[in-house]
Structures are given as C-alpha cells and as structure tokens.
C-alpha positions as CSV (number, residue, x, y, z in Angstrom):
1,X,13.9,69.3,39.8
2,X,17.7,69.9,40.8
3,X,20.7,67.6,39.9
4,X,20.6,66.6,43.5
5,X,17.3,65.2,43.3
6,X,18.1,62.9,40.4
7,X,20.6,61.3,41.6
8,X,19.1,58.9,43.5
9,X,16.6,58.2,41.0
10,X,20.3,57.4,38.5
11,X,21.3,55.3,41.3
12,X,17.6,53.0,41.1
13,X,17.8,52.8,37.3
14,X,21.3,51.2,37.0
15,X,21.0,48.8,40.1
16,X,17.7,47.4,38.2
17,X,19.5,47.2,34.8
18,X,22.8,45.5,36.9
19,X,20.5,43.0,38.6
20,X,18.3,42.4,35.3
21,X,21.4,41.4,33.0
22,X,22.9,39.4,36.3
23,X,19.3,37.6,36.2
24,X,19.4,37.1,32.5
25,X,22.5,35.4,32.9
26,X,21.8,33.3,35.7
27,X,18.7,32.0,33.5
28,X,21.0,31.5,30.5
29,X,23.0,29.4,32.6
30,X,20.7,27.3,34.1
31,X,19.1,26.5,30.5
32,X,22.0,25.8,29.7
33,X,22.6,22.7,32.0
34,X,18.9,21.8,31.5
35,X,19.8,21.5,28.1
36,X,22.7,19.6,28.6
37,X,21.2,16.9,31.1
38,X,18.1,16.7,28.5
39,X,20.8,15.1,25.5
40,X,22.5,12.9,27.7
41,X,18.3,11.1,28.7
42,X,17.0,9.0,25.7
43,X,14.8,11.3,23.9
44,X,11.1,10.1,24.0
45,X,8.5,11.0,21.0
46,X,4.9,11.2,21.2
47,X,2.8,11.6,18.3
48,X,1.7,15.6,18.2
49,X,-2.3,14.8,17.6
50,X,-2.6,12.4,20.3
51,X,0.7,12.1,22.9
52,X,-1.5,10.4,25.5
53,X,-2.4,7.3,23.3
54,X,0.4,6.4,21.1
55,X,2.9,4.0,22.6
56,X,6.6,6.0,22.7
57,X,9.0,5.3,20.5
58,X,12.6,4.4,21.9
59,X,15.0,2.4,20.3
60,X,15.0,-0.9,20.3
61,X,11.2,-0.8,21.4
62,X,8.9,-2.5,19.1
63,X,5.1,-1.9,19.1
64,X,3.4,-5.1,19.8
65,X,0.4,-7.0,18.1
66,X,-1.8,-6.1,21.0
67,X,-1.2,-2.6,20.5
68,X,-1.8,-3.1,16.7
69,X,-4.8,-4.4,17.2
70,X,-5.7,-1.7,19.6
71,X,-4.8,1.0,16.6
72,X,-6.7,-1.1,14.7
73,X,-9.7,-0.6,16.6
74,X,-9.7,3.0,16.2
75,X,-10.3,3.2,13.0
76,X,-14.0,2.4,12.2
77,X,-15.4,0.1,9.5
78,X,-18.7,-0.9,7.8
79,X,-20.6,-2.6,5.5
80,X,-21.8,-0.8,2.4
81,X,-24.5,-2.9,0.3
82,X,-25.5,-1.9,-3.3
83,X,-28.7,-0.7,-4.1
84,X,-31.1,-3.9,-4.8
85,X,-33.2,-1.3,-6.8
86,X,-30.3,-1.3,-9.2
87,X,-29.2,-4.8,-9.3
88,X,-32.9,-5.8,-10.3
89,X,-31.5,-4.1,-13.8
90,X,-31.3,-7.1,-16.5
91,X,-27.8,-6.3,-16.6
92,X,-26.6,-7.7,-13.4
93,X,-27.8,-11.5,-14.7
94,X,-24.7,-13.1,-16.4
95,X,-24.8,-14.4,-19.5
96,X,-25.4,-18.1,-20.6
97,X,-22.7,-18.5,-22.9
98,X,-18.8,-17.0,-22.3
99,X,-18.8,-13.8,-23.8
100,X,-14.9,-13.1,-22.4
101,X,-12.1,-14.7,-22.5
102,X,-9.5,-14.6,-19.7
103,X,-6.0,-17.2,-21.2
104,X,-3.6,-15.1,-21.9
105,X,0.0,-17.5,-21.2
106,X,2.6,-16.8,-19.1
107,X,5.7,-15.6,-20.5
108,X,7.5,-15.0,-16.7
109,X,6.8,-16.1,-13.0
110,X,8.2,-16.1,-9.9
111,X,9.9,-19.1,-8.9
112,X,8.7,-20.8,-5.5
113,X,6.5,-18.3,-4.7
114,X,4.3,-20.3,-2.4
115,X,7.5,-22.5,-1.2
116,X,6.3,-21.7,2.6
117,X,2.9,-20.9,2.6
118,X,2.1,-17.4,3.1
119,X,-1.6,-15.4,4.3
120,X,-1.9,-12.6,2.0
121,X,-0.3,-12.0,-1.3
122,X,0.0,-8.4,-3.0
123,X,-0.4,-8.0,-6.5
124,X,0.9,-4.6,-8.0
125,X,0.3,-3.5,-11.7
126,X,3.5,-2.3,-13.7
127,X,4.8,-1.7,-16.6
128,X,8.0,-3.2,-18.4
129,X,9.7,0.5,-17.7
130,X,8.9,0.8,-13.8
131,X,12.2,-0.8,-13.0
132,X,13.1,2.4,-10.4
133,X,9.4,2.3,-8.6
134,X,9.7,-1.6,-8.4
135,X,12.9,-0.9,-6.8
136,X,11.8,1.7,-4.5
137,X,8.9,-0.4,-3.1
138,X,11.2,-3.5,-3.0
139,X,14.0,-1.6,-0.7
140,X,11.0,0.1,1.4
141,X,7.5,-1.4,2.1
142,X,7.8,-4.1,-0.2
143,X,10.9,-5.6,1.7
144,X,8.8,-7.0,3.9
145,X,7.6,-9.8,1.4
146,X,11.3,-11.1,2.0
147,X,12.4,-10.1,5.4
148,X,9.4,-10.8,7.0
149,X,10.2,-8.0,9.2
150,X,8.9,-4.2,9.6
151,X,11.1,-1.8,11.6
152,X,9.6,-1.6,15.3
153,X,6.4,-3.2,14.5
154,X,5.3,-7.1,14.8
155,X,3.9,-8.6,11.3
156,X,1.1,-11.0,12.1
157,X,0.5,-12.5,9.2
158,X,3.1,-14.1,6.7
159,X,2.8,-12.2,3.0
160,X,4.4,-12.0,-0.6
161,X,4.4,-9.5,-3.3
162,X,4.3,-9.6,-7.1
163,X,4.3,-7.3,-9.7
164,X,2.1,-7.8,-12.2
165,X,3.3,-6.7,-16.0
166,X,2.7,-6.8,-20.0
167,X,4.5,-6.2,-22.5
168,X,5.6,-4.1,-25.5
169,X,6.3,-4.7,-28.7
170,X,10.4,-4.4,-27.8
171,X,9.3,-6.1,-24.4
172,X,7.9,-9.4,-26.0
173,X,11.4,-9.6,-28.8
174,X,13.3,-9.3,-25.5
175,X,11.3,-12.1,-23.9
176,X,11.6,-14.2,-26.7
177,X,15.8,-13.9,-26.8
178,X,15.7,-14.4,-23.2
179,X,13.9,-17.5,-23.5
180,X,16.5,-19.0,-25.9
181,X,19.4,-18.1,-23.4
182,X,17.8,-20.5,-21.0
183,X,17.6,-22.7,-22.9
184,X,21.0,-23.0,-23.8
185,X,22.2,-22.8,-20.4
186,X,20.0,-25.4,-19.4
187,X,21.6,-27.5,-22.6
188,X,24.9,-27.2,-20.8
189,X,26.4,-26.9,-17.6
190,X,28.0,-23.3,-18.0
191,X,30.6,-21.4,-16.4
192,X,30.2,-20.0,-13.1
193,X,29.8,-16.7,-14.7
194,X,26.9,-18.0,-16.1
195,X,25.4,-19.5,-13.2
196,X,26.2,-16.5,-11.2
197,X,24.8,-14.1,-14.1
198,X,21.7,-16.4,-14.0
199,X,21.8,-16.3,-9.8
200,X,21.1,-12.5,-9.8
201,X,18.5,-12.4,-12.8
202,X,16.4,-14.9,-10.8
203,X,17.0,-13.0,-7.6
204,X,15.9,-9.7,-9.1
205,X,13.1,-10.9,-10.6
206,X,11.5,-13.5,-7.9
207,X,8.5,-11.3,-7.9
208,X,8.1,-9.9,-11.6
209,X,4.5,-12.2,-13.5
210,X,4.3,-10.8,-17.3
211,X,1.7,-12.3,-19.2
212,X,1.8,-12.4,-23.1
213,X,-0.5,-9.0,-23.5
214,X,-0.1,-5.7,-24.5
215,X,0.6,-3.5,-21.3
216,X,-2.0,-0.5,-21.5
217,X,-4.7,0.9,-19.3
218,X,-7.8,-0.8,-21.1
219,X,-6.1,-4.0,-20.4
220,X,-5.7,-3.5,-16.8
221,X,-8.8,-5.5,-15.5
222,X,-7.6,-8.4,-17.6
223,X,-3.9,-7.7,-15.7
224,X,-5.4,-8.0,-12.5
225,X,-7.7,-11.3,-12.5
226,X,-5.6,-12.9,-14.4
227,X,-3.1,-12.1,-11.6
228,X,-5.8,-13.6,-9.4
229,X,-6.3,-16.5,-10.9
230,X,-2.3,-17.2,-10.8
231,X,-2.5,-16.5,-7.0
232,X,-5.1,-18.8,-6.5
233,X,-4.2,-22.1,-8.6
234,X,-0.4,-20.8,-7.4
235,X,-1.2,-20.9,-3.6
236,X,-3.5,-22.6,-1.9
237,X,-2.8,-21.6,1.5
238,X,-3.5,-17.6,0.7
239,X,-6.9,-16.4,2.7
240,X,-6.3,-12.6,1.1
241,X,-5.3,-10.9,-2.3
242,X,-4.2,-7.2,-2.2
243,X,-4.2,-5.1,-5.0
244,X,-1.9,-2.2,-4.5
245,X,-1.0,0.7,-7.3
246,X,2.6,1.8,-7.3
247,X,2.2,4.8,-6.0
248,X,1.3,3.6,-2.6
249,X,3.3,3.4,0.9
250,X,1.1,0.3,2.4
251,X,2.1,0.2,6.2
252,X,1.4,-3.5,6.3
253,X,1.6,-4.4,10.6
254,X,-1.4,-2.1,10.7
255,X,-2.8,-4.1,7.6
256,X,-2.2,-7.4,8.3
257,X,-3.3,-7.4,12.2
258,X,-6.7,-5.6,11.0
259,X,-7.0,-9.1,8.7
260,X,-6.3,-11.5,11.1
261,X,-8.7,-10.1,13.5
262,X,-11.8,-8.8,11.6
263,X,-11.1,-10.2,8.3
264,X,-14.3,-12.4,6.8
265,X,-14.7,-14.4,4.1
266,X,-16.4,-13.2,1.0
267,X,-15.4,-9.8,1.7
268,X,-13.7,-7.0,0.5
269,X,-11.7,-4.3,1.9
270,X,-10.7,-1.0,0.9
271,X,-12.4,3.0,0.4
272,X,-16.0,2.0,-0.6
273,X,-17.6,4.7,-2.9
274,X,-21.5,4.6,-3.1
275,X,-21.8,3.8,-6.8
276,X,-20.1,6.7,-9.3
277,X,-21.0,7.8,-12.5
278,X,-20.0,6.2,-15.8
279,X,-18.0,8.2,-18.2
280,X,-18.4,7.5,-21.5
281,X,-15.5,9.3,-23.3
282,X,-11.8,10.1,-22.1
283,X,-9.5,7.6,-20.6
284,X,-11.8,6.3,-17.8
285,X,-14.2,5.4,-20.5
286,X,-16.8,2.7,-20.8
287,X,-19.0,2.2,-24.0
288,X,-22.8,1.8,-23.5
289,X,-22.4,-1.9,-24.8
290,X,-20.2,-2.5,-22.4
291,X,-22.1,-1.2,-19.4
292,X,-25.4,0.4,-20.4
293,X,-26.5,1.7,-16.9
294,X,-25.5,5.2,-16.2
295,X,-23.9,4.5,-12.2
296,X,-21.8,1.8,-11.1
297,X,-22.9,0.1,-8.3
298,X,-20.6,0.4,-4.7
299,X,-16.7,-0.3,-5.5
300,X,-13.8,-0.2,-3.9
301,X,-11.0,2.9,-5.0
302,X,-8.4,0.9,-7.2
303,X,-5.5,2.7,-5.4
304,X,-5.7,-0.1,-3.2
305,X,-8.8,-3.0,-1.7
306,X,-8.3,-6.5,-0.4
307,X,-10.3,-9.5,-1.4
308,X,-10.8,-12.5,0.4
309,X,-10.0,-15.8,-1.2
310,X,-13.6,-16.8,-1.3
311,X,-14.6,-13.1,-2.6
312,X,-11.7,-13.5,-5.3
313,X,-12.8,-17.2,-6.3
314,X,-16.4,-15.9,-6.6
315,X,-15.3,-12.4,-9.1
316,X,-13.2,-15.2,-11.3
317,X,-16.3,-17.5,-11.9
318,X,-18.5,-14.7,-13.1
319,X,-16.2,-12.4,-15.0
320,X,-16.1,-14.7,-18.3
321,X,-20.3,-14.3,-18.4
322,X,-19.9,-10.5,-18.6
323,X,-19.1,-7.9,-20.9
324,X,-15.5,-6.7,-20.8
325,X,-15.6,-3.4,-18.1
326,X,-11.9,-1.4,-18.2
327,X,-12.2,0.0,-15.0
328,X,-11.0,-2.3,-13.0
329,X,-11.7,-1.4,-9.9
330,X,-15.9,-0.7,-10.8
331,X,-16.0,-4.0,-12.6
332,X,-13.8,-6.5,-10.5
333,X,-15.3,-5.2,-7.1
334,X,-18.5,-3.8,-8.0
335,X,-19.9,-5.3,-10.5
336,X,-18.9,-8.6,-10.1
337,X,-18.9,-8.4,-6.7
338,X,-22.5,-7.2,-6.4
339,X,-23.5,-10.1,-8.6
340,X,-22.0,-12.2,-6.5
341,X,-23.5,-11.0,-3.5
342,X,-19.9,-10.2,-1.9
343,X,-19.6,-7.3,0.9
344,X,-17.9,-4.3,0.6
345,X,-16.0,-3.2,3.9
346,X,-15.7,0.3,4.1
347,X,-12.7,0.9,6.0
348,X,-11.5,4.2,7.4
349,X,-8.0,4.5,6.5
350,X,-7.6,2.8,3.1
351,X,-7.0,5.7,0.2
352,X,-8.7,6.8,-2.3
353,X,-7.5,8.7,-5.8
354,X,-8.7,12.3,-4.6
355,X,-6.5,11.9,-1.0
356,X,-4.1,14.1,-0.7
357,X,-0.5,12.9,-0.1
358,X,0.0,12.5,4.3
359,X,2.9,12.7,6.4
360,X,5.0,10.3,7.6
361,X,3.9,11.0,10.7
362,X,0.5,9.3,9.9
363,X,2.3,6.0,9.1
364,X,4.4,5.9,12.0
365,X,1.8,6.2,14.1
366,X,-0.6,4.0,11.9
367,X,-3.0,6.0,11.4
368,X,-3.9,5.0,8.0
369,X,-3.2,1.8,6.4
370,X,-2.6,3.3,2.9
371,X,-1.2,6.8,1.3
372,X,-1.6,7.1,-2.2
373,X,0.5,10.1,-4.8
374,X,3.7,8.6,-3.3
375,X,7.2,8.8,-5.6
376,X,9.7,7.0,-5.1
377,X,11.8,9.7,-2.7
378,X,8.4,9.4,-0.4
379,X,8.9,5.9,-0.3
380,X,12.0,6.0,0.7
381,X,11.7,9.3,3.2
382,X,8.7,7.1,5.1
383,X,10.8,4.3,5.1
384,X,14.0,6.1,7.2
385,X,11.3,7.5,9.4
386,X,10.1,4.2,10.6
387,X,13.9,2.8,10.6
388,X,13.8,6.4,12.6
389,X,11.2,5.3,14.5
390,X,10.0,9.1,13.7
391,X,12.5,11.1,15.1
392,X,13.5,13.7,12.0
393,X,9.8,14.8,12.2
394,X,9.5,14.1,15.9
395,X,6.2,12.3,15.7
C-alpha cells in the first residue's frame, strides 16, 4: 500500500478522534448543568433497602403516627410460653416464708418525677462513675424524657427516664457530706449563689435514684426491682417500665407507638430467648442453691425488655419468696415471670447481647427499636443523623 492510499484512511482517523473529544465535551457540559439544576431541587432520600416504602425525608417533614404505626407493623411479634414440663419442677412453687429481702433506703431521687403523669418510665442501671454515658444519653435519646420531642418523628406516648445507681465506699462519704450541706441551706436562706449552685445540682440530677447499696454486678437484680418498686408507689399513672442498659440507642417513636397499639397487660416485651443454660462459675454465675435446675426457663435479653405495670406488680410480689438469682434478666423475667404466669412477647427488633452494632440508617428508618454496643460517640453520631434526617449516610 502507497502513501497515496493512506491518506484518506489519516483523514477518517482524525475526523473520528475531532468529533469524539467534541462529543466528550458536549457530554461534560450537559452533566454539568444537570448537576447544577440537581443542587438548586431539595434533595430527597430514600432508605437504600427499601426506597419504595419508607416515607422521604425533607426538612421540615415529620413522619407521622400513622406511618409509625405502619413501621410498626412490619416487624413481627409473638408469644413465647415456657415449658410447663419444666415449671412442674418443685422449684417454681414459692416459698411460704420471705427468704429475700428487698429495703434497701433511698439515699437520692428525682424530684417531681411524676408531676404530670407520664405512660412509660425507663429505668437505666449506672454506676456512680458513668457521669459521661449519662450525659451522652441525656443530650441524645434520652432528651426526650424532657423535651418531649424526637427530631422528625411524632412521640405517642408521654415518658421519663431515670438512672438507677449504688454506691461506693467514697460514693456513700460523699452522700453523707452532701446531705449535711442541705441541710444547712435549708437552715438558712442563703445567697443567691447558693440557690443558684443548688438550682443546677437539682437540674443535673432530676433523674439520678441511688439506693444505699454497694454498686456491683451481683447486686444488679436487687438495682432493678427495687427501681420498680419506686416507679410504681412513685407513679401511679405509668402502664409500662423499660429497662434499658447504657449502651443502647433506644429510638423511642418506634417504641412508644408499638405500646400504645399492641401493648397488653401482664406482658413483657423484648428479644425472648427459649430458656439458656445456667452457668455456674465466672461472672454470669448462679450457685446450685440458688437455682438448682440446669436451664432457665424463656427470658427476655437484659440489654433491653419492657414490662407492663400489671407484669411488674406481679414479679415484685413473688420475688421476696424466692432465692436470690444475679442475673437479672433470667430471674426478673423468666423466672418470676413464669411463675407468675406472665407472657413473654418476642419482638423482632429489640437487641440482644450477641447483635452486632447497626447503622444509623437502621434507626432512621426504624427498623429496629433497639441497638446495643453503642459508646457514647455512636450516641451522639445517630443522634445528628436523625437531627439530619439521614442525609451524611444518605439513607
């Protein structure tokens, strides 16, 4: 092949490569003002699994109760009975005589807690050291108890939230001092430092109930119906008690429009496991005498179950005629709630200790009503993305 026959072959080549970079251009420039025209529209998110069914977030839109309750409805639940095989065991009949004692005095309380009546009250164990968690669930989920608002959702019920504490040794010295300081201010009328020093104390800790016992694990099921107990004789208009861990984000519209429409009495809520097996050394430990039967019967996970008031009246009359059980959540809702003939509502979405941590996402567009292995940045980071409404992870 001569020069002469490649030239018009030269010619072809660069006309294609002129018109390809001309067409490249004129694409760049019309994504360009598609772009453009794109972030001047509000932007409109969908959740990723499910974009069809979950209501868009926009600001200034807030998801209704209806459409709670229609969340709600997605997520199954069920009744899980104990074996009656197991509860024929001598065991489960309570004793004649008191063989526990549940008085351990107040040392601190929240201060018109039940001034306007409220629906559900959440109880969280801490310790005297937790001060950064409190405040982390106080400034995110927790907030709630005194806002009575949630970013973008409706709350249809009315709630409060107390954490629940013992003390130390340096704890109950601290009490004591703090005590006598009251005392003397009440003996006089005080400065307004005072009254403003006093002012902020009572403001921080409007939701802190210690009770004069040592704060450990193997007191925790004393911790928690003793809590009970103060909720009930506190508040007589409360139909539910939720026990919450601290390292849980609790998305509470979800929550509280599930219990105002298919919340029973005698019931409880939460993860139901089918009876477990009873450890008899480590931390999770329960002696033979205590519990002589080698499963548990069904319980709710102790990251976080809900009791009705009726379900929580009937565990406080029978735990005094039973041994002492550490694991709270196997002897407050399974034992004693077996005994008492309470049910146990499985319900999807509730956590359990072996869940692994979920997104943001999952909360935003509920759904799960709990996520457990939280810290307090995750608190914080779910929190923005539901002031968000979502948009950093675009859900």
């Amino acid at each position: 092949m001569n020069s002469s026959d490649t030239h018009p072959l030269k010619c072809c080549l660069a006309f294609l490569v002129l018109a390809g970079v001309s067409a490249i251009q004129w694409l760049y420039l019309i994504g360009f003002f598609t772009r453009s025209s794109i972030r001047s529209s509000p932007r409109v998110y969908y959740n990723k699994t499910n974009s069809v069914d979950n209501t868009q977030y926009r600001a200034g839109v807030q998801i209704s109760e209806q459409e709670l309750l229609r969340r709600v409805n997605k997520l199954s639940f069920k009744v899980k009975p104990p074996s009656k095989l197991q509860l024929d065991d001598p065991y489960f009949s309570p004793s004649p005589l008191k063989l526990e004692g549940y008085n351990n005095s107040v040392l601190k309380q929240p201060k018109f807690v039940c001034g306007s009546s409220h629906s559900v009250h959440m109880i969280l164990p801490s310790s005297p050291n937790d001060t950064e968690t409190r405040n982390a669930i106080r400034e995110t989920w927790g907030s709630v108890a005194q806002s009575l608002t949630w970013p973008g959702k409706a709350l249809s019920m009315s709630i409060r939230l107390t954490f629940v504490l013992g003390v130390t040794g340096k704890e109950r010295d601290l009490t004591e001092k703090f005590d006598r300081r009251t005392k003397a201010f009440s003996l006089k009328k005080g400065s307004a430092k005072d009254k403003e020093t006093r002012r902020k104390y009572d403001a921080q800790t409007n939701d802190i109930l210690q009770f004069d016992m040592i704060d450990s694990y193997q007191n925790l099921t004393r911790k928690i119906l003793l809590a009970m107990e103060w909720v009930l004789s506190s508040c007589e208009d409360v139909q539910y008690i939720m026990k919450v861990d601290q390292d849980i984000f609790a998305n509470l519209p979800l929550l509280l429009s599930f219990l105002k429409h298919h919340g029973k009495k005698n019931s409880i809520y939460g993860h139901i496991y089918d009876g477990g097996y009873v450890r008899r050394e480590g931390r999770w430990a329960t002696s033979k005498l205590a519990y002589p039967l080698d499963k548990y019967p069904v319980y709710a996970a102790g990251t976080a179950y809900v009791l009705s008031r009726s379900a929580a009246e009937t565990v406080l009359n029978l735990c005094p005629y039973f041994p002492y059980v550490p694991i709270e959540d196997a002897f407050i809702t399974g034992i004693l709630a077996s005994v008492g003939s309470v049910d146990r509502i499985h319900v999807a979405g509730f956590t359990h200790s072996e869940d692994p941590k979920p997104l943001p996402c999952v909360f935003v567009n509920d759904k799960n009503y709990f996520g457990n292995r939280m810290t307090e940045f995750d608190l914080r980071r779910i929190w923005r993305r539901h002031i968000d409404r979502g948009r950093d992870d675009n859900c």
